[in-house]
Every structure is written in C-alpha cells, then in structure tokens.
N, CA and C atoms of all chains as a GROMACS GRO file, in nm:
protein
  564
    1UNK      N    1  -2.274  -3.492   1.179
    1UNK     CA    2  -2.323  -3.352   1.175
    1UNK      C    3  -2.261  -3.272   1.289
    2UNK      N    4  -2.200  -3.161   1.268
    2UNK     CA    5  -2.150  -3.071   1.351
    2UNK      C    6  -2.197  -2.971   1.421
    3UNK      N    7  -2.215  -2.980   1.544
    3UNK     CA    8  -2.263  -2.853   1.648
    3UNK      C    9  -2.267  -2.704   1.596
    4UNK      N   10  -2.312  -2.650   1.648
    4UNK     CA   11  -2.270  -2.518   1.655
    4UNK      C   12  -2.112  -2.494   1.667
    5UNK      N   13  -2.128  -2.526   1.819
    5UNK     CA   14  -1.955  -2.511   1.912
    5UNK      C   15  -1.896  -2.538   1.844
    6UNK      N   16  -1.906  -2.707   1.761
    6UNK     CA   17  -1.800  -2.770   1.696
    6UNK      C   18  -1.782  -2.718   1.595
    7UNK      N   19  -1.868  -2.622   1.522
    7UNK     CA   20  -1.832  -2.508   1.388
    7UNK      C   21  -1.781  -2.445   1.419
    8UNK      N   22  -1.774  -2.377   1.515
    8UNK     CA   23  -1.734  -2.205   1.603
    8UNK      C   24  -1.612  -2.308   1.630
    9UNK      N   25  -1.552  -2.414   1.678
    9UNK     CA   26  -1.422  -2.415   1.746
    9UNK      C   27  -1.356  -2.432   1.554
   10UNK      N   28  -1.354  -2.503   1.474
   10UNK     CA   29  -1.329  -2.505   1.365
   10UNK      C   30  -1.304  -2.384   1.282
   11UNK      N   31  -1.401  -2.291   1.316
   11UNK     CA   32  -1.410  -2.172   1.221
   11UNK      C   33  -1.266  -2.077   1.307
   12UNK      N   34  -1.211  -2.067   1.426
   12UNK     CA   35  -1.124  -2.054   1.496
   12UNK      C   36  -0.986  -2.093   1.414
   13UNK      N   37  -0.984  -2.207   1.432
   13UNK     CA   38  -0.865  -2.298   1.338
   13UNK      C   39  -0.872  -2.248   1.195
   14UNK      N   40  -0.964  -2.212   1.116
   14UNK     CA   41  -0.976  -2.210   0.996
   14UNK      C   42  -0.935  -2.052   0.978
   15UNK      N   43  -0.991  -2.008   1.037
   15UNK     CA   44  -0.924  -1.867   1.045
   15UNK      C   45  -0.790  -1.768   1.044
   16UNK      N   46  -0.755  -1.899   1.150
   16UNK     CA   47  -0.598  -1.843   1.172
   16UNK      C   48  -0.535  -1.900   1.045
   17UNK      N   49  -0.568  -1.991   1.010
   17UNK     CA   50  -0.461  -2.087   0.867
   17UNK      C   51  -0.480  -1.976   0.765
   18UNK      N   52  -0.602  -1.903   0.766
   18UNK     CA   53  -0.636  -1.858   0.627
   18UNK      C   54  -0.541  -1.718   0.610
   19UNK      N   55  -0.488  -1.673   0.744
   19UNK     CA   56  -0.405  -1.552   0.733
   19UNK      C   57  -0.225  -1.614   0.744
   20UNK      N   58  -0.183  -1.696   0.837
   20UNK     CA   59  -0.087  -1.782   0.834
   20UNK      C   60   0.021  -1.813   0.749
   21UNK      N   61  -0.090  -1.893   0.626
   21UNK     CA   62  -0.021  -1.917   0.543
   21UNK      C   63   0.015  -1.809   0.405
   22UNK      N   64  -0.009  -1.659   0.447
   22UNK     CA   65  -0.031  -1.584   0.308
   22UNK      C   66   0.118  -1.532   0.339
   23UNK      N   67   0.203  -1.533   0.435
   23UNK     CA   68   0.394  -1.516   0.407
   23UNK      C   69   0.451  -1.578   0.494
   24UNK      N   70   0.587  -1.605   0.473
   24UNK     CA   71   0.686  -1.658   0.590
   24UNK      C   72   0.643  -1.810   0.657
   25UNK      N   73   0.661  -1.851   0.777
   25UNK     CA   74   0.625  -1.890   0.819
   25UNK      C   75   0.451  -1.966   0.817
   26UNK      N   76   0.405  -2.071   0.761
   26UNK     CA   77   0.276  -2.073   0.730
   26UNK      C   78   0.180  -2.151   0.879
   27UNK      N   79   0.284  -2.157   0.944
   27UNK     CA   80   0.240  -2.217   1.064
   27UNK      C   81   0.211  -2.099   1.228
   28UNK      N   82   0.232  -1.932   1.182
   28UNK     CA   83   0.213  -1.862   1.215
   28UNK      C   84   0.181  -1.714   1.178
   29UNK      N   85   0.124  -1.642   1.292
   29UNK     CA   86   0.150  -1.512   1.219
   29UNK      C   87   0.204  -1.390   1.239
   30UNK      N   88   0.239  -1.323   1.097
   30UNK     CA   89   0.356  -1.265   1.096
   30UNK      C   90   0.268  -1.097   1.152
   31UNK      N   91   0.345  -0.984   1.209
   31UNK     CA   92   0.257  -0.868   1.227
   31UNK      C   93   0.154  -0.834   1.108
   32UNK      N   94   0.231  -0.823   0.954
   32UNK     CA   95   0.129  -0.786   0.880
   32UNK      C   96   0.013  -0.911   0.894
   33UNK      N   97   0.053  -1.065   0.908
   33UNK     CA   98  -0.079  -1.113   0.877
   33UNK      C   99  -0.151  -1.114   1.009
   34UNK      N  100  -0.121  -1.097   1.113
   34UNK     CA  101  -0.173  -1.020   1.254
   34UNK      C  102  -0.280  -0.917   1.219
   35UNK      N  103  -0.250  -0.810   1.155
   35UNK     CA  104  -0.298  -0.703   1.084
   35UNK      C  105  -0.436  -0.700   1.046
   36UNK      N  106  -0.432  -0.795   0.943
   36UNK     CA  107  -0.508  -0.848   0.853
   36UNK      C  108  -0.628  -0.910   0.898
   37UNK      N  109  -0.571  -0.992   1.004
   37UNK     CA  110  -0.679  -1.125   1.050
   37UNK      C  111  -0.771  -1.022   1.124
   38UNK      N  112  -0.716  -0.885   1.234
   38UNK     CA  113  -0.835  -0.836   1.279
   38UNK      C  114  -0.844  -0.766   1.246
   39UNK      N  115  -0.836  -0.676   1.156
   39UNK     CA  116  -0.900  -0.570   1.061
   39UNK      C  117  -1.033  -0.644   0.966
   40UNK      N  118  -0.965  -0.741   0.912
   40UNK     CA  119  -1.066  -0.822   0.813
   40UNK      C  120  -1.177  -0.907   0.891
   41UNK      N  121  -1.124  -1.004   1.039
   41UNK     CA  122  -1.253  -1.058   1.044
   41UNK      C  123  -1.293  -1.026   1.240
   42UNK      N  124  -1.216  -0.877   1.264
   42UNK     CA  125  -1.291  -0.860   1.364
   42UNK      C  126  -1.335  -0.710   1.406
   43UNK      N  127  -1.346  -0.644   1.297
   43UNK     CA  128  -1.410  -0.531   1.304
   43UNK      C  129  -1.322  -0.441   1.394
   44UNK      N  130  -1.210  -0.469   1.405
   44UNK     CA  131  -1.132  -0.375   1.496
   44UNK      C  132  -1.015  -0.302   1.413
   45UNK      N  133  -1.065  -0.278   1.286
   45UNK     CA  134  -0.987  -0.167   1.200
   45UNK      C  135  -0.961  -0.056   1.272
   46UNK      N  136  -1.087  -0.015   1.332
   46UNK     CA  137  -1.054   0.174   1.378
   46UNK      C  138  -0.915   0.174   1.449
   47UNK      N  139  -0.901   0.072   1.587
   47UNK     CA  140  -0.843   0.098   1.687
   47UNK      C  141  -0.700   0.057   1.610
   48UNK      N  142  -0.693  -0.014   1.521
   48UNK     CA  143  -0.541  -0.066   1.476
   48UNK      C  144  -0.487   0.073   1.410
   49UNK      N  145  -0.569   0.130   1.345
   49UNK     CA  146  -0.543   0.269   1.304
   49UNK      C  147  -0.482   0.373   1.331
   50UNK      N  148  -0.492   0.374   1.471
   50UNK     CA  149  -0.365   0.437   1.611
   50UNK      C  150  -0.281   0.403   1.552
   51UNK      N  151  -0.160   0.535   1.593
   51UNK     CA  152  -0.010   0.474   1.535
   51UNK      C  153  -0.020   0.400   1.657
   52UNK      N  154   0.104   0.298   1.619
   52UNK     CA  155   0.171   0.183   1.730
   52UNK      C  156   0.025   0.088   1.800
   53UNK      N  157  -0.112   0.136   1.750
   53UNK     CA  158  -0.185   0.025   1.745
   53UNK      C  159  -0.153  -0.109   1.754
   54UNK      N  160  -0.087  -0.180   1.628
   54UNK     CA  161  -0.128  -0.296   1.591
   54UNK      C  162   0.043  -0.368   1.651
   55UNK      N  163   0.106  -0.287   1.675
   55UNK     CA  164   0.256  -0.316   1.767
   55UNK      C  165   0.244  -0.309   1.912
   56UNK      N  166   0.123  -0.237   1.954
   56UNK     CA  167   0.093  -0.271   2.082
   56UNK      C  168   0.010  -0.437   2.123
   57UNK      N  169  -0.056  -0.474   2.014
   57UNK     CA  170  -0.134  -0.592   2.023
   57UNK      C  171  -0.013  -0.667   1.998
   58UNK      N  172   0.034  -0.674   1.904
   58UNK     CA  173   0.164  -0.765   1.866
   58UNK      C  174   0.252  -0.827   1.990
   59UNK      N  175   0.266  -0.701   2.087
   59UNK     CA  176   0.357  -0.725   2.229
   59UNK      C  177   0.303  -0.766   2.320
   60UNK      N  178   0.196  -0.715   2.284
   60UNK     CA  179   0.100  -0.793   2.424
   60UNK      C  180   0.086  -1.010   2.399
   61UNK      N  181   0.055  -1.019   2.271
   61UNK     CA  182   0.031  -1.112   2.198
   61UNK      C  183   0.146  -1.225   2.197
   62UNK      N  184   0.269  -1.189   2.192
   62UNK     CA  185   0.387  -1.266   2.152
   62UNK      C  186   0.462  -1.315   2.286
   63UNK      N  187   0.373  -1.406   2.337
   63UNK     CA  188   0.471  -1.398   2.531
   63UNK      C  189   0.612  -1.437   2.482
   64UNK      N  190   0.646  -1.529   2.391
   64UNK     CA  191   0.763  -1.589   2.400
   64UNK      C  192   0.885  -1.468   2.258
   65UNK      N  193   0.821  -1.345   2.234
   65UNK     CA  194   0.913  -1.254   2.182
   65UNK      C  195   0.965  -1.314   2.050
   66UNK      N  196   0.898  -1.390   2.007
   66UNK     CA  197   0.967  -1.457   1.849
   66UNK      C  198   0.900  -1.342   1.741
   67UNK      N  199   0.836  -1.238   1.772
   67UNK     CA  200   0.813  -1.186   1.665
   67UNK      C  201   0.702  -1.241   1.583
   68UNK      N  202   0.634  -1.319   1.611
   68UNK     CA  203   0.548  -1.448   1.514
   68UNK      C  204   0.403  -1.448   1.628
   69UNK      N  205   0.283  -1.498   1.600
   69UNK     CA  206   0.212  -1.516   1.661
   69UNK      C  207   0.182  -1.676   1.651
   70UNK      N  208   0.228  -1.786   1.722
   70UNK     CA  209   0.199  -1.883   1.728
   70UNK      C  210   0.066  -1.938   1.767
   71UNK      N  211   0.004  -2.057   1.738
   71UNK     CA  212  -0.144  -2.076   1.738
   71UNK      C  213  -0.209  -2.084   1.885
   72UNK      N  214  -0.124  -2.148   1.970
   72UNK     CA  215  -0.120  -2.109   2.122
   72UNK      C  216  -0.190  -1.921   2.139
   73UNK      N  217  -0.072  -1.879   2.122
   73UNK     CA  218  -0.083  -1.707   2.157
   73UNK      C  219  -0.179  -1.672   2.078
   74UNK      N  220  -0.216  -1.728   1.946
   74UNK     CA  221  -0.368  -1.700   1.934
   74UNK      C  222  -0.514  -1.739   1.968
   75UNK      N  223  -0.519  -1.871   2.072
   75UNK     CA  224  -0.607  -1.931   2.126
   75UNK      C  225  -0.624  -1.847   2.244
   76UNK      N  226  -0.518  -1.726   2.353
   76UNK     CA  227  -0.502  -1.668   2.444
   76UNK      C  228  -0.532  -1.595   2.367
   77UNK      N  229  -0.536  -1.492   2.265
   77UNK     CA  230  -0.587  -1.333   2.252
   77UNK      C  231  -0.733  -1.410   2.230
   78UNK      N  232  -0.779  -1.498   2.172
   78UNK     CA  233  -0.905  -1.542   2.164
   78UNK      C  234  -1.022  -1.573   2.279
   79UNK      N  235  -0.952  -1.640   2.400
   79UNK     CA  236  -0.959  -1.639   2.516
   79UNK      C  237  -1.028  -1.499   2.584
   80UNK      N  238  -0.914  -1.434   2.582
   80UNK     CA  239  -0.942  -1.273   2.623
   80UNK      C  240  -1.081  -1.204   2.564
   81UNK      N  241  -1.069  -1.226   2.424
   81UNK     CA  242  -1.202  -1.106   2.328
   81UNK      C  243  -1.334  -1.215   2.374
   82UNK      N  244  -1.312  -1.359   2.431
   82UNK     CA  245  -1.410  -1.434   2.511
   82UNK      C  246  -1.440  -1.379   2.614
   83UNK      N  247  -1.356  -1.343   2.687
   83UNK     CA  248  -1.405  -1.293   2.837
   83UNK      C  249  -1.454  -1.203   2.814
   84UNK      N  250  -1.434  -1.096   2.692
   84UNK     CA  251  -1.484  -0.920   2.700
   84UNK      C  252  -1.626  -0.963   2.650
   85UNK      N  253  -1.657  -1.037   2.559
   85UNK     CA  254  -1.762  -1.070   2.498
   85UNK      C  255  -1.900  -1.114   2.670
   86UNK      N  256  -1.821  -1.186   2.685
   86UNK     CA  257  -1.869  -1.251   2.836
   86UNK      C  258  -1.937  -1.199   2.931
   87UNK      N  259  -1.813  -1.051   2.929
   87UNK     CA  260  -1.889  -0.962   3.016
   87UNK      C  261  -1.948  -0.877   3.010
   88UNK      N  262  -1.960  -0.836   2.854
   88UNK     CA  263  -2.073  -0.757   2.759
   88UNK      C  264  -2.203  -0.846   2.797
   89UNK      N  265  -2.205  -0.973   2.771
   89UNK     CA  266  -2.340  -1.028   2.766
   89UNK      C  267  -2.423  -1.063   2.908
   90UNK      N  268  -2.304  -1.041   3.032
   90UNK     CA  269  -2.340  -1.041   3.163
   90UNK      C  270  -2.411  -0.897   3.216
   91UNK      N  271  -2.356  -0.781   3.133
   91UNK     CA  272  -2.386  -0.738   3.163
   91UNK      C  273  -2.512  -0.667   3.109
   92UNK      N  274  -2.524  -0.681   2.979
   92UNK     CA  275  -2.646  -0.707   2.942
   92UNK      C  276  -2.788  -0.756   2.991
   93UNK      N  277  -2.746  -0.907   3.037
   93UNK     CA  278  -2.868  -0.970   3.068
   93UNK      C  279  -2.892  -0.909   3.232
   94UNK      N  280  -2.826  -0.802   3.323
   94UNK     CA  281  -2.885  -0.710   3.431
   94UNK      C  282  -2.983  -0.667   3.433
   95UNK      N  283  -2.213  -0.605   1.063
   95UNK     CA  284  -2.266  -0.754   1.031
   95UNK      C  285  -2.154  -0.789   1.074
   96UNK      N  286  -2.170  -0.912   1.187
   96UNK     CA  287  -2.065  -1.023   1.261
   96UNK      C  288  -1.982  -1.096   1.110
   97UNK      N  289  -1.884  -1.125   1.108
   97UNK     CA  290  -1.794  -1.197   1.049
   97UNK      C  291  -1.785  -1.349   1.107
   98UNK      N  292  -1.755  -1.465   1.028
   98UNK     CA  293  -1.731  -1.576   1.093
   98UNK      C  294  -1.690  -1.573   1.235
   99UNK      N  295  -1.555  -1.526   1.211
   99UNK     CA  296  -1.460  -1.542   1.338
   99UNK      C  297  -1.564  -1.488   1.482
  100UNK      N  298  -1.632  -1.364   1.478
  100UNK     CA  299  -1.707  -1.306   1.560
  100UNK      C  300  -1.828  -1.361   1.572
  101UNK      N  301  -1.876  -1.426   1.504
  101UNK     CA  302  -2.011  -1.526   1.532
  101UNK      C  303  -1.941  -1.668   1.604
  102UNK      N  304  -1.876  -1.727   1.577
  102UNK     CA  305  -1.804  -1.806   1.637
  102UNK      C  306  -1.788  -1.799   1.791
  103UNK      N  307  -1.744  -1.663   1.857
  103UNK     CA  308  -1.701  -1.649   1.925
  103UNK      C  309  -1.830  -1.598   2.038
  104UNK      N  310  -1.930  -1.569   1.930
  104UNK     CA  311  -2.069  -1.529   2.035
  104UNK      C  312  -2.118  -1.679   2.067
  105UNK      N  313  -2.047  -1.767   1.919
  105UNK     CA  314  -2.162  -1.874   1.981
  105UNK      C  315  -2.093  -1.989   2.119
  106UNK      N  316  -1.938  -1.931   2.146
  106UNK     CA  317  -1.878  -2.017   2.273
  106UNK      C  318  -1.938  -1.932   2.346
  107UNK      N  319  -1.947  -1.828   2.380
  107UNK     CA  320  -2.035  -1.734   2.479
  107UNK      C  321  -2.168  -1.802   2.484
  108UNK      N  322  -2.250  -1.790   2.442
  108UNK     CA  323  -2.350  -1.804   2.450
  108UNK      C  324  -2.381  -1.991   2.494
  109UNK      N  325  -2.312  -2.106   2.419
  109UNK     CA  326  -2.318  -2.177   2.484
  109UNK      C  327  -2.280  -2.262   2.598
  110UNK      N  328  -2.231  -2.131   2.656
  110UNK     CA  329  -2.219  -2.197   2.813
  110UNK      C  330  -2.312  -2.157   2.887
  111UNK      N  331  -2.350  -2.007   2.860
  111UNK     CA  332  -2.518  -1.977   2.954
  111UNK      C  333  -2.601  -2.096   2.942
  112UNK      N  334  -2.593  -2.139   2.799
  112UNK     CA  335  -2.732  -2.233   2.769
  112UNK      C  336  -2.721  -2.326   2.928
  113UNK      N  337  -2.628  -2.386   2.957
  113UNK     CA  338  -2.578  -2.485   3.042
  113UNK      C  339  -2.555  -2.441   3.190
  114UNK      N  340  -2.473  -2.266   3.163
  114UNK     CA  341  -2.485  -2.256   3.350
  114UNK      C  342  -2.580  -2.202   3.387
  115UNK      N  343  -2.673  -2.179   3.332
  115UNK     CA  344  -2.832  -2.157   3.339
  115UNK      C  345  -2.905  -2.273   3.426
  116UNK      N  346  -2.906  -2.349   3.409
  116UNK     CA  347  -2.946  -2.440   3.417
  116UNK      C  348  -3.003  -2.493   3.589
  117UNK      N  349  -2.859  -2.478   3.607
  117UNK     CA  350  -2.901  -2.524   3.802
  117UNK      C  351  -2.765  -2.428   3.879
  118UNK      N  352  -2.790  -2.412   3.972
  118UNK     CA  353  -2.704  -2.322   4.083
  118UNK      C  354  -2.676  -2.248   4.011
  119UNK      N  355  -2.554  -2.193   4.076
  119UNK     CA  356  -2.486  -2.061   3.997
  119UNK      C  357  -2.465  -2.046   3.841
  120UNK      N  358  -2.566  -1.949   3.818
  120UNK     CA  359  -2.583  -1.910   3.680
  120UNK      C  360  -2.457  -1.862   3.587
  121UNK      N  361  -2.384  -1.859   3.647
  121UNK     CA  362  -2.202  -1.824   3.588
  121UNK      C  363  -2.126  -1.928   3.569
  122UNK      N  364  -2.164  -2.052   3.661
  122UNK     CA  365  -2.088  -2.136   3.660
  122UNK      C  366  -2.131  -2.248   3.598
  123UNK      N  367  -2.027  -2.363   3.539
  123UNK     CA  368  -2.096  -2.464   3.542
  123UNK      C  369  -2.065  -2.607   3.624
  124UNK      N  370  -2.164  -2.636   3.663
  124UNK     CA  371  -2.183  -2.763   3.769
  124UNK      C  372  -2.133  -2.872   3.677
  125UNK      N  373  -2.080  -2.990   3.755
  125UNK     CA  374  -2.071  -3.148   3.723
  125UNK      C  375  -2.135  -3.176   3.626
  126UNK      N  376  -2.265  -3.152   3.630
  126UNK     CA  377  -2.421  -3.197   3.549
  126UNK      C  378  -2.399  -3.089   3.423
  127UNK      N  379  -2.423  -2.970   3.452
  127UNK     CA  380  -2.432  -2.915   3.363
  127UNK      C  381  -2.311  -2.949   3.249
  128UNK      N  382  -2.212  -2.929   3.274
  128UNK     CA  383  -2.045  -2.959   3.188
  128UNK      C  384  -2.073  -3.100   3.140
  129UNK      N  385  -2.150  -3.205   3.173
  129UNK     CA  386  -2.154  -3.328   3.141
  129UNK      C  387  -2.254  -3.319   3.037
  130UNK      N  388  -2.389  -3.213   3.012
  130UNK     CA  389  -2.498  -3.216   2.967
  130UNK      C  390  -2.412  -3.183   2.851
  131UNK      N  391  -2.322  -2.994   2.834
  131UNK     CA  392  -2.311  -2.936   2.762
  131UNK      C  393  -2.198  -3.071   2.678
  132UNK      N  394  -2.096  -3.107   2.724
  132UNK     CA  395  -1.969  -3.196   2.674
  132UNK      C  396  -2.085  -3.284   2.552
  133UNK      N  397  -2.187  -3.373   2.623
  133UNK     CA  398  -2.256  -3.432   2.552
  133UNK      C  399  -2.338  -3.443   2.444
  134UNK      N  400  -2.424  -3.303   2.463
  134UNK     CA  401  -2.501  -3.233   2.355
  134UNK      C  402  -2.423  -3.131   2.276
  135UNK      N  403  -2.290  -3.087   2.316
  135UNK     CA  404  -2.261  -2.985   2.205
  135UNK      C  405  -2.091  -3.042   2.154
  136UNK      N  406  -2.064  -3.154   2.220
  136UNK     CA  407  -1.973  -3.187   2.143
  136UNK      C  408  -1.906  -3.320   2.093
  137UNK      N  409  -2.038  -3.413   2.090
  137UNK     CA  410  -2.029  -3.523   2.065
  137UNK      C  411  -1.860  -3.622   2.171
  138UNK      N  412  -1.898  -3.561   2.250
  138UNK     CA  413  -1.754  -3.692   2.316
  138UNK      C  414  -1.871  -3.752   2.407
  139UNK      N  415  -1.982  -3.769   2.393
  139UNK     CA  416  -2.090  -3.877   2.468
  139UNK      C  417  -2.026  -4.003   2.496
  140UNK      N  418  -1.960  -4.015   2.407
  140UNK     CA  419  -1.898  -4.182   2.422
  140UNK      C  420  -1.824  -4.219   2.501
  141UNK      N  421  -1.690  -4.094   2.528
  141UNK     CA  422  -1.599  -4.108   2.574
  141UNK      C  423  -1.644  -4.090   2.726
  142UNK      N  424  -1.732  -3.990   2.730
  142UNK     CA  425  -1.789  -3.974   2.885
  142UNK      C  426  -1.915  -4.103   2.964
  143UNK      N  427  -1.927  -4.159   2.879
  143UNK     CA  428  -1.999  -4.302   2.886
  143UNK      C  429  -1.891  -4.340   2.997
  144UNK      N  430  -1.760  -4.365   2.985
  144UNK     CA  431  -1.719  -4.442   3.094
  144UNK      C  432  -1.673  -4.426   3.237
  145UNK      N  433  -1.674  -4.514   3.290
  145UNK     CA  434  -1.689  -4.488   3.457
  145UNK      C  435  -1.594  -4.366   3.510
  146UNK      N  436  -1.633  -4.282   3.565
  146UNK     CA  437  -1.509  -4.164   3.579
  146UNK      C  438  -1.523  -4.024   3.480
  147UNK      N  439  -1.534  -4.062   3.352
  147UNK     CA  440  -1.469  -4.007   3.269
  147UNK      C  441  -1.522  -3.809   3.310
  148UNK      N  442  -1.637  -3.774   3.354
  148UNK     CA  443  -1.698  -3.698   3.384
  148UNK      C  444  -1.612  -3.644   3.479
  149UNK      N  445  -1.568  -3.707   3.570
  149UNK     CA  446  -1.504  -3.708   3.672
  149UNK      C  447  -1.330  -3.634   3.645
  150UNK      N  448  -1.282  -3.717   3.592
  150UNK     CA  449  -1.192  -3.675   3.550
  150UNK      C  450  -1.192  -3.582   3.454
  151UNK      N  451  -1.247  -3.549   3.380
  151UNK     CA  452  -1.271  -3.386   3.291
  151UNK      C  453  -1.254  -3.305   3.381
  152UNK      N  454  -1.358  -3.283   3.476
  152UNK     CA  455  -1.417  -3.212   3.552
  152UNK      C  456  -1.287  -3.161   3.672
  153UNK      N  457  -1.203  -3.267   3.695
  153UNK     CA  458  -1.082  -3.229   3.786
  153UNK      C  459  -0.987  -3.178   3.725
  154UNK      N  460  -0.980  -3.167   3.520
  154UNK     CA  461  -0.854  -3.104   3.527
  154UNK      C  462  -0.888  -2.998   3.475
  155UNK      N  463  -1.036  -2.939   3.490
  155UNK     CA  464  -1.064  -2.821   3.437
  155UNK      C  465  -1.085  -2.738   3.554
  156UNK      N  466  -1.143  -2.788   3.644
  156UNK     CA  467  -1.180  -2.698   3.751
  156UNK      C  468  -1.046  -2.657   3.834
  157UNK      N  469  -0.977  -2.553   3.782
  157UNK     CA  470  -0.818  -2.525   3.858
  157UNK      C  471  -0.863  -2.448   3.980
  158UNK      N  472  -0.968  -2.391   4.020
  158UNK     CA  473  -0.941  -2.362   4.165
  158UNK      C  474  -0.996  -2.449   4.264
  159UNK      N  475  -1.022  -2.583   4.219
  159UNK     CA  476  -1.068  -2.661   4.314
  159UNK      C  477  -1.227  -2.636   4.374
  160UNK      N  478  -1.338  -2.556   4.304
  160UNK     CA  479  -1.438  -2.499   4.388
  160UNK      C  480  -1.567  -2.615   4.343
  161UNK      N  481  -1.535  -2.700   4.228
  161UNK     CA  482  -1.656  -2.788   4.206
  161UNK      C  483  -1.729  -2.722   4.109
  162UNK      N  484  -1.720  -2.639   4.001
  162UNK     CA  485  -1.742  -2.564   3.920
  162UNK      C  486  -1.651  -2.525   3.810
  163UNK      N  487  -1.688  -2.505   3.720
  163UNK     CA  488  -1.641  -2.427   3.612
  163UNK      C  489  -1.689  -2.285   3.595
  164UNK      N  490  -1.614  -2.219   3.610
  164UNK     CA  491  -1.631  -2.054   3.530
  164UNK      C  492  -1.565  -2.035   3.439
  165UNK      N  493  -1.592  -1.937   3.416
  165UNK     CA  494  -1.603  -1.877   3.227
  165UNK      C  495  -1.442  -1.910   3.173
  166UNK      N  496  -1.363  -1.896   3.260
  166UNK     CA  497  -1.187  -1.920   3.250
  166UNK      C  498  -1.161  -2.044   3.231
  167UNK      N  499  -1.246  -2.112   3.281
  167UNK     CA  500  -1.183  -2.219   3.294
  167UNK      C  501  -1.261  -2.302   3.128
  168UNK      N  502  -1.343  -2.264   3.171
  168UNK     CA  503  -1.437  -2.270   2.994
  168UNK      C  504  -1.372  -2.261   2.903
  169UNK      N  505  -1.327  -2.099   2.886
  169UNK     CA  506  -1.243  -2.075   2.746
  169UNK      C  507  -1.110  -2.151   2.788
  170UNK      N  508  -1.028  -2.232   2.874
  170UNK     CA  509  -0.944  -2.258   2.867
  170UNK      C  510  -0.948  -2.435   2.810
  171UNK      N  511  -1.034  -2.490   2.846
  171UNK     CA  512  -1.087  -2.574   2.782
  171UNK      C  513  -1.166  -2.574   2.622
  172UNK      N  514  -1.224  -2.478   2.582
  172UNK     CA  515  -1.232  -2.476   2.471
  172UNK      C  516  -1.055  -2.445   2.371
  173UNK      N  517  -0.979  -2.340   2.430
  173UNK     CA  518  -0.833  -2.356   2.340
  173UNK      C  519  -0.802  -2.497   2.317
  174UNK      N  520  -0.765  -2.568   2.465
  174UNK     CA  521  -0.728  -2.696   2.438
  174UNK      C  522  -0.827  -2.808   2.341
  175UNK      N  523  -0.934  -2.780   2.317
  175UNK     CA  524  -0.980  -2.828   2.218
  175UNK      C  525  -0.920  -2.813   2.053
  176UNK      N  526  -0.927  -2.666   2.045
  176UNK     CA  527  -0.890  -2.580   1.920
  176UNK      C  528  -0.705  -2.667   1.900
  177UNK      N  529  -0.639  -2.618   2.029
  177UNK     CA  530  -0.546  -2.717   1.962
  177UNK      C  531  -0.519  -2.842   1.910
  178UNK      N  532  -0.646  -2.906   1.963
  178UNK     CA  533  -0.665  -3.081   1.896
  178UNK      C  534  -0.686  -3.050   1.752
  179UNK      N  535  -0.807  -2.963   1.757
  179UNK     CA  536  -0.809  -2.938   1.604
  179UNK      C  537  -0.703  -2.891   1.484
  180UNK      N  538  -0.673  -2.810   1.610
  180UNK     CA  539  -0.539  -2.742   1.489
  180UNK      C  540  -0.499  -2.846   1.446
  181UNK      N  541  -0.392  -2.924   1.532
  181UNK     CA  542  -0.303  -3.041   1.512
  181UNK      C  543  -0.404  -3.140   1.396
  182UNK      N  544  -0.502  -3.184   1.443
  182UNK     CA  545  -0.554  -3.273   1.264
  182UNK      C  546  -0.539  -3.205   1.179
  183UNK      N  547  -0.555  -3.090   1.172
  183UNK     CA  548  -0.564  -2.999   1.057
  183UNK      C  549  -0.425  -2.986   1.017
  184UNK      N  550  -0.358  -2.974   1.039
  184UNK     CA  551  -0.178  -2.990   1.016
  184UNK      C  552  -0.159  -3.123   0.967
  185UNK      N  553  -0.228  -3.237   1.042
  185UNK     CA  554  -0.181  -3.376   1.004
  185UNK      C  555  -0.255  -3.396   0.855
  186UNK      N  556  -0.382  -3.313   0.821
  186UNK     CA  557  -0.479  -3.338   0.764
  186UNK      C  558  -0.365  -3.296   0.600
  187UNK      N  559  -0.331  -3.133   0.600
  187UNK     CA  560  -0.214  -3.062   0.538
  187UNK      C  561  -0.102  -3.168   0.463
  188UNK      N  562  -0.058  -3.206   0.538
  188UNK     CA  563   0.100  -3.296   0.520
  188UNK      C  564   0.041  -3.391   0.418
   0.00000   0.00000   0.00000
C-alpha cells in the first residue's frame, strides 16, 4: 500500500510521461508539450498567456539549451513551485 | 479545484511540517525526525534498519553541514527519489 508521498512522488513521474510522450522525443518535453503540462495541470494558463510567457519558462527551464525539457529540468522547475508553495504555507501558518 | 500534479505537490509540502514539527526547529528536519518521516512515509524502514544507514542518508542530504535538513535539501531529496522512479518506469516501458 502506498503513502501519500509515495503517490504524490509517482503522480510527478506520471505526469510528465503523460505530456512527453504526445510528440518528438517521448522521453522529454517539447515547448508545446511544456505548454500543455502547465496550462492543463497547473492552473497557470493566465500567466502563459503573456506573449513570450511560455518562452520565458522554457529558458529559464532548459539549463543545458537542447530546446527539450528533460526529466531532471523538470524535477528543478518542480523543486522551485515546492519552495513557492513552502513559503505560501509558512507564511500562512504566522 | 487542485489538479493531481498540484495536490501532489501540497502533499510534499505538507509532509515535511508533519515531521519538522515535531522537535527543535520547526523548518527543519532533525536526525529523528528524517528517520521517523523516511520510515512512516516511505517504506525504506528496512533499509534504515541497518547500522548507519540513518546516518549516512542524513550526511548526503544535509549539504551545509548544520545537522538538519531544510526545505532544499528536502525537495532535493525528494527529485532524487522521482528519478528512481522515473528510471523503473522507463525500465517498466521497454
């Protein structure tokens, strides 16, 4: 039987595959499926909406410049929306 | 309404308070605590059964040397998990 955590680290992995594999490369992702993954499962449609939005995340996202978001560079943007989350709830519980 | 990916990500947040709650610094987590949480939320009980093993977790997570874990060092340890997973999940694929 699986934890919480151990769902939440799974649902992570499962996530990224489910956008990944929809062009190119199925072992990464491409800007449009970049796009996709946080419009669809993180409520951050508005801000991608900005022109050069979702090309600003892209650059920030891609340390090694392949154009691709490898599963690494998505465990680090994941990392990050952890810490913001983190310090929403720190600052909350004040 | 939270999406997988975003419930997921409240619930690595949230279960590390459960744990740095616990004793001393409420941000951080202690020896004890990281040994409680490793045990109860992610079944490697076994592996931490042996002499050290606590020990050695605990030294290659804690990168500033302070005897603690904070939140960085947390989510950096949870990626390296996610990549174990990834990788079965690839082996799982083939």
């Amino acid at each position: 039987m699986d934890t919480p955590l151990e769902k939440a680290l799974s649902t992570l992995v499962f996530t990224f595959h489910k956008y990944s594999g929809r062009e190119g490369n199925k072992l990464t992702l491409s800007k449009r499926e970049l796009k996709e993954l946080v419009k669809e499962e993180l409520g951050l449609g508005e801000k991608m909406k900005k022109p050069g939005g979702i090309d600003e995340l892209m650059k920030s996202l891609d340390r090694n410049c392949d154009q691709e978001i490898d599963f690494k560079e998505y465990t680090a943007f994941l990392s990050a929306l952890c810490m913001s989350y983190n310090d929403f709830f720190q600052e909350e519980e004040k």
